[in-house]
N, C-alpha and C positions, 0 to 999 in steps of 0.2 A: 199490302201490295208494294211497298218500298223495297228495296235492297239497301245494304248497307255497305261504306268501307269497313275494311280492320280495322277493329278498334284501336287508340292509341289510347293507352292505360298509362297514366302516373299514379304512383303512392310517393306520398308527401307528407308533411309536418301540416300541421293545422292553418298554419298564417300563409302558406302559398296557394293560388288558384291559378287553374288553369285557363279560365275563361270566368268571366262578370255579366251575369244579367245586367243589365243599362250601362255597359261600358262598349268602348271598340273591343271587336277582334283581333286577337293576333294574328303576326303573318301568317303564322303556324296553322291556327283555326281559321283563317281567311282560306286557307290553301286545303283543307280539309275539307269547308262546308263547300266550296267553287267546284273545284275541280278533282275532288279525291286525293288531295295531294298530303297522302300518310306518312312519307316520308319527311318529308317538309317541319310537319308538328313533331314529330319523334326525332329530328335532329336539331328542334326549339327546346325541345323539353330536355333532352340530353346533354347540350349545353347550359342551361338554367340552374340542372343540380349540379354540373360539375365545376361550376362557380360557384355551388354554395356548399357541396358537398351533402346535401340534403335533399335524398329522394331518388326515385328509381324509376324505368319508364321501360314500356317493350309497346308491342305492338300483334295484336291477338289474331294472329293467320297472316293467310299472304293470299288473300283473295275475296271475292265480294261476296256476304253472304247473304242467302235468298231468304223471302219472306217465310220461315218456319223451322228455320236451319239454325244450326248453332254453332261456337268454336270455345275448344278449352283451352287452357294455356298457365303455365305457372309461371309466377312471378315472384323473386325474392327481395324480401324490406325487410327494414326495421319501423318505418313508417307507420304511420297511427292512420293515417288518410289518403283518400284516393280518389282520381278523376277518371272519366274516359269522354271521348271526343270521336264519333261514328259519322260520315259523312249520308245523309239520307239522297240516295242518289240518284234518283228522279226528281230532283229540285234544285233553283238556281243557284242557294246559299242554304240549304239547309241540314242542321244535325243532330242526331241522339248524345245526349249528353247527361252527365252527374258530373258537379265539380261538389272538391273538398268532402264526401262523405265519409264516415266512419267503418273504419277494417273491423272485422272481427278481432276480438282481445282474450280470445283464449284457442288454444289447441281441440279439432274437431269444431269448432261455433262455426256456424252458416248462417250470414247475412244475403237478403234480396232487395235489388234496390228495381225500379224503374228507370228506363234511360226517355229523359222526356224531350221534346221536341223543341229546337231553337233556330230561330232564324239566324242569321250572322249579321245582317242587318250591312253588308258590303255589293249585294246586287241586289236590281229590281226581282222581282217574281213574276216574271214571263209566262212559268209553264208553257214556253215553246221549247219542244224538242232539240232546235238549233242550235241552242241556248244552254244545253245542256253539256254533261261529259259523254262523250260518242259509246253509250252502254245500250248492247243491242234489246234489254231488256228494258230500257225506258222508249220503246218505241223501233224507229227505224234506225236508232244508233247514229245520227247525222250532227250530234253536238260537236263543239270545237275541243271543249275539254281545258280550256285556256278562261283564263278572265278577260274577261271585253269590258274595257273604260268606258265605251259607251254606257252599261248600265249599272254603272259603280253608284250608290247608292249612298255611302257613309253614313250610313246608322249605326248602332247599338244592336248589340244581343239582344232578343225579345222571344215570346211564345211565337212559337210559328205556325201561323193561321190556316195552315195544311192545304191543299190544292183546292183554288174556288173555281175554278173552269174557264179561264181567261186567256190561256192560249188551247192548244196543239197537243198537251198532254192527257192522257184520261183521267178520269177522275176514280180510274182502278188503281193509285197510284195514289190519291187520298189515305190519310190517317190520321190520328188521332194527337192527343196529348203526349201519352206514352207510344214510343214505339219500339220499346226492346227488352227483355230484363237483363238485369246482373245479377249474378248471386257468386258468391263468394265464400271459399271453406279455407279455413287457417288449419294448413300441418304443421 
């Protein structure tokens, strides 16, 4: 029942992540899991390579995709690894995410990953509507879309414990561990 943002895809060298289980988020991921804010991490990650000259990043559509939809998109590396960062978008902080996995390494190889669920660990979890980004499919559309310092939270990246029914949101909008696949073919 989620929807998601476009995803922000980096391919990368092995030693870079884009986000850490038990660490802070970045602004970039902060501004992803908050607010949908794609733009935000794809011009974090765009600056990151072009200071190190390692690694590529795009951003997979230009629009929210519904619960059973899909988007393609080609991406050119030379990159051996790859993240992506999906905003789940009936949640305070929450996102689909694979950091650092393994590209296919030959021509034709199809790799599938799971994109699993993370909290951002930078707001409370409300499950109020208000609370939310103004998306008319999380309800009546009445969120602000902005970060509110009131429920700045400053945690760590963690599992995200999926909708337990504690505000305003339904719990049609519950899910699991996994909430997306990747799969990926090298021409």
């Amino acid at each position: 029942g989620q929807w998601l943002t476009p995803p922000n895809v980096a391919a990368h060298p092995w030693h870079t992540d884009v986000f850490d289980r038990n660490a802070p988020a970045s602004d970039g991921v902060q501004q992803v899991a908050e607010n949908g804010g794609v733009p935000v991490l794809a011009a974090e990650l765009t600056a990151a390579f072009d200071d190190t000259g390692l690694g590529d990043s795009t951003v997979g559509g230009d629009a929210p995709i519904a619960p059973g939809d899909s988007v393609t998109f080609d991406l050119t590396t030379s990159a051996d690894r790859f993240s992506v960062v999906s905003m789940l978008i009936c949640t305070n902080d929450g996102f689909g995410g694979v950091d650092n996995f393994r590209l296919p390494n030959r021509d034709g190889a199809t790799r599938s990953y799971a994109l699993r669920s993370y909290d951002a660990g930078t707001e409370l979890n409300t499950e109020a509507r208000a609370d939310l980004v103004p998306a008319p499919f999380c309800g009546d559309g009445e969120g602000s879309g902005e970060t509110n310092p009131a429920l700045a939270e400053n945690g760590v990246i963690q599992r995200h414990a999926g909708i337990q029914g504690v505000g305003d949101l339904s719990d049609d909008f519950d899910f699991g561990r996994r909430v997306a696949k990747v799969t990926i073919e090298r021409h």
